[in-house]
C-alpha angles and dihedrals in degrees: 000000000000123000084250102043128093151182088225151015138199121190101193133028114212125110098314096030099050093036098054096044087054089055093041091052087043073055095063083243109141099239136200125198129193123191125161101191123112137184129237095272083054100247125134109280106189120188108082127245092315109066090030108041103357134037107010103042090040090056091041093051075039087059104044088044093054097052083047095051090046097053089047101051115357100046101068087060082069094048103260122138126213137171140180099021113183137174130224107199095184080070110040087056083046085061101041087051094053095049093054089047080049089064093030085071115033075059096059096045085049082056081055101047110051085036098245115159108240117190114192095219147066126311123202123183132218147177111303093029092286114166118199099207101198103185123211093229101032153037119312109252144158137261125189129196142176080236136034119179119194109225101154087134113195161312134213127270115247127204137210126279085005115108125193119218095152087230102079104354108047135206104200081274093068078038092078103035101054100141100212139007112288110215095223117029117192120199120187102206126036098212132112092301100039087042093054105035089041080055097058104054093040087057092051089058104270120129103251127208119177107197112205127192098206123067100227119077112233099338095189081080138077109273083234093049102043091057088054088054088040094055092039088060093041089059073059102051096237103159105231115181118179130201090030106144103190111218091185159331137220137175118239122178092335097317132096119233114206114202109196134150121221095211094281111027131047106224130186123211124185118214133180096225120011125204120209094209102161101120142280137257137210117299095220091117095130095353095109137040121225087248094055099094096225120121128214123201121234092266088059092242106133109246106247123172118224099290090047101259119144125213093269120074121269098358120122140192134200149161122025089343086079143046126288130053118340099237138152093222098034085061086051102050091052098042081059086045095054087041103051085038088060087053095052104258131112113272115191142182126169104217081191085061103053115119124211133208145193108202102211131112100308103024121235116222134163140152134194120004137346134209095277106054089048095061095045086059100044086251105161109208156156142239144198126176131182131192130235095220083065090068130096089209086052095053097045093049086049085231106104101136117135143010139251116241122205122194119190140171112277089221108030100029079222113154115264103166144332129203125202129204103173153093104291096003076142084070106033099047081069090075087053094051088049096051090045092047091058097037103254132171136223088251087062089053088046089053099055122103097234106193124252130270104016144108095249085075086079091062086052089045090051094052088047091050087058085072100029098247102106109145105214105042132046113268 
């Protein structure tokens, strides 16, 4: 095999691309992964946008606000006495920036170690399974493989009349480099992004308003369970205002001046930093020639069947490039799926069995389906819930916000869906993904010894309260 041919080829290294080279070279497949991006000091900085803008640095800046917030208003609950709490945000975005060059780099050892050929730079495809590498510190040239997967992942959503400079008006990049506390933080969009990012400055100490154009707050969740998260982030004086459609934004003198509409009044805010927070599309701008065979949909998203094959042979897609949720290990997962499949084996994801997660205080977690869309397809079902506050493990850490929801079918007492308002639902949900993927029942949940005592009991009460027998609250 040629210098410049290959098994396999990944055009792009974030969370599907660099974990599924690393399985395809576990494999014994010669592999081959591009990844343009590149960190401040101008090094390589594989890992997409999650481990580099996204997921890893907002739940580092999460983390340090949080401590922040707790010695300031929870410790002295315990007993603890503090005084003159400050925050040095210089530091805490030290810190963020070296845990993200932490990972930077145990990545590209990983390349090294399982001999996978990693090019800093930009990857197109075109027909036959020709790649035009194009190095960011070298001549343009052309790879060929048996395989090429897509893994190019996303970019964010902008809106009309709202430009972004990532000084005063903010993608999620400005988002975690703000160098002081702004006094008044604006957030269009009051989804995971514009939750968790809101979080953090309020937090900190800004006055945070999140303005959402639909009316309903976080309607991937139960009606029951997002007022629950709603009323969570108002204790906290998060500013949440539902049905504002914003028709622009402009900077003036160092502030930025919103202009929305709730449905009857115009109305006008002015923040200090403002964070466009409304989604993100497909990143195949410039990833694929017209003779590559490979078709994207309207929305710009690349047409894959259910094992992430496109319309042209041999080429593959994964991760927020295709259909289904955009999340970082969901792009993993099928990264692993599309590598182990290229070797002959049977690679596998459920798409029915992904969990989600907000990671705000309380966390928001939740996996399969909810109420709604039960109803929509003439699903009879069940449901038990069971409140924190209700554990002995909750009161004693001072955390008992929330409840567990558990949805199952009415007939079978199989597992449909669980959501989760509560400290660490980012770890619990997990339980609940094990016991679906193997078709388990809440009867299964109801069956197993929890330890005691932990949070994770919630998840038990809430299976026994399918059926009305929880033991610690009135069915």
């Amino acid at each position: 095999m040629a210098d410049n041919e290959f098994d396999v080829i990944f055009i792009g290294g974030g969370p599907g691309g660099y974990a599924g080279a690393i399985r395809t070279a576990q494999l014994g497949l010669k592999t081959l992964l591009i990844d343009d991006r590149q960190g401040e000091d101008g090094k390589p900085a594989p890992g997409g946008t999650c481990l580099n803008v996204g997921c890893i640095p907002s739940k580092a800046l999460l983390d340090s606000s949080k401590h922040f917030h707790h010695i300031q208003h929870d410790y002295t609950e315990h007993g603890i006495s503090t005084s003159d709490v400050s925050i040095d945000v210089d530091k805490m975005l030290t810190r963020k920036r070296k845990v993200v060059k932490q990972l930077n780099s145990g990545l590209i050892q990983l390349f090294k170690a399982n001999k996978i050929e990693f090019v800093n730079g930009r990857g197109k495809l075109f027909a036959d399974r020709q790649v035009e590498v194009t190095p960011n510190d070298g001549d343009k040239y052309t790879a060929t493989a048996k395989n090429v997967v897509l893994a190019a992942g996303s970019v964010p959503f902008s809106i009309p009349n709202v430009e972004v400079d990532n000084e005063h008006i903010l993608d999620n990049v400005g988002a975690l480099e703000i160098p002081e506390v702004p006094e008044r933080f604006g957030v269009i969009g009051a989804g995971v992004i514009g939750l968790e990012m809101g979080s953090v400055w309020r937090r900190l100490g800004s006055e945070v308003v999140l303005l959402e154009a639909v009316d309903d707050f976080l309607p991937v969740l139960d009606r029951d369970m997002a007022k629950i998260a709603q009323r969570e982030f108002k204790k906290q004086g998060l500013d949440i205002r539902m049905g504002c459609k914003v028709s622009g934004a402009t900077v003036d003198d160092g502030k930025v001046r919103v202009s929305y509409t709730d449905g009857k009044d115009e109305h006008e805010e002015v923040f200090d930093k403002l964070l466009v927070a409304v989604g993100r599309r497909a990143a195949s701008d410039g990833l694929v020639a017209d003779d590559s065979g490979v078709t994207l949909t309207d929305r710009g998203q690349v047409e894959v069947d259910g094992h992430c094959r496109t319309k042209a042979e041999g080429v593959w897609a994964i991760g927020d490039l295709v259909r289904g949720p955009m999340l970082a290990h969901k792009a993993s997962e099928e990264g692993i799926a599309v590598a182990e499949t290229l070797a002959g084996q049977a690679g596998h994801i459920n798409l029915d069995t992904v969990p989600w997660v907000i990671y705000t205080d309380p966390e928001i977690a939740w996996v399969g389906r909810n109420e709604s869309e039960l109803e929509d397809a003439g699903v009879e079902y069940r449901v038990g819930t069971f409140p924190f506050a209700a554990t002995g493990r909750g009161l004693a850490m001072g955390n008992a916000s929330g409840q567990v929801k558990i949805i199952a079918d009415a007939e079978t007492d199989q597992l449909l869906g669980c959501q989760i308002i509560g400290a660490n639902a980012s770890e619990l949900i997990g339980e609940v993904v094990v016991t679906m993927e193997f078709h388990g029942a809440a009867e299964d949940l109801a069956r197993i010894v929890h330890a005691h005592p932990t949070l994770s009991e919630a998840i038990h009460e809430a299976a026994l309260a399918v059926d009305k027998r929880a033991i610690h609250k009135a069915n």
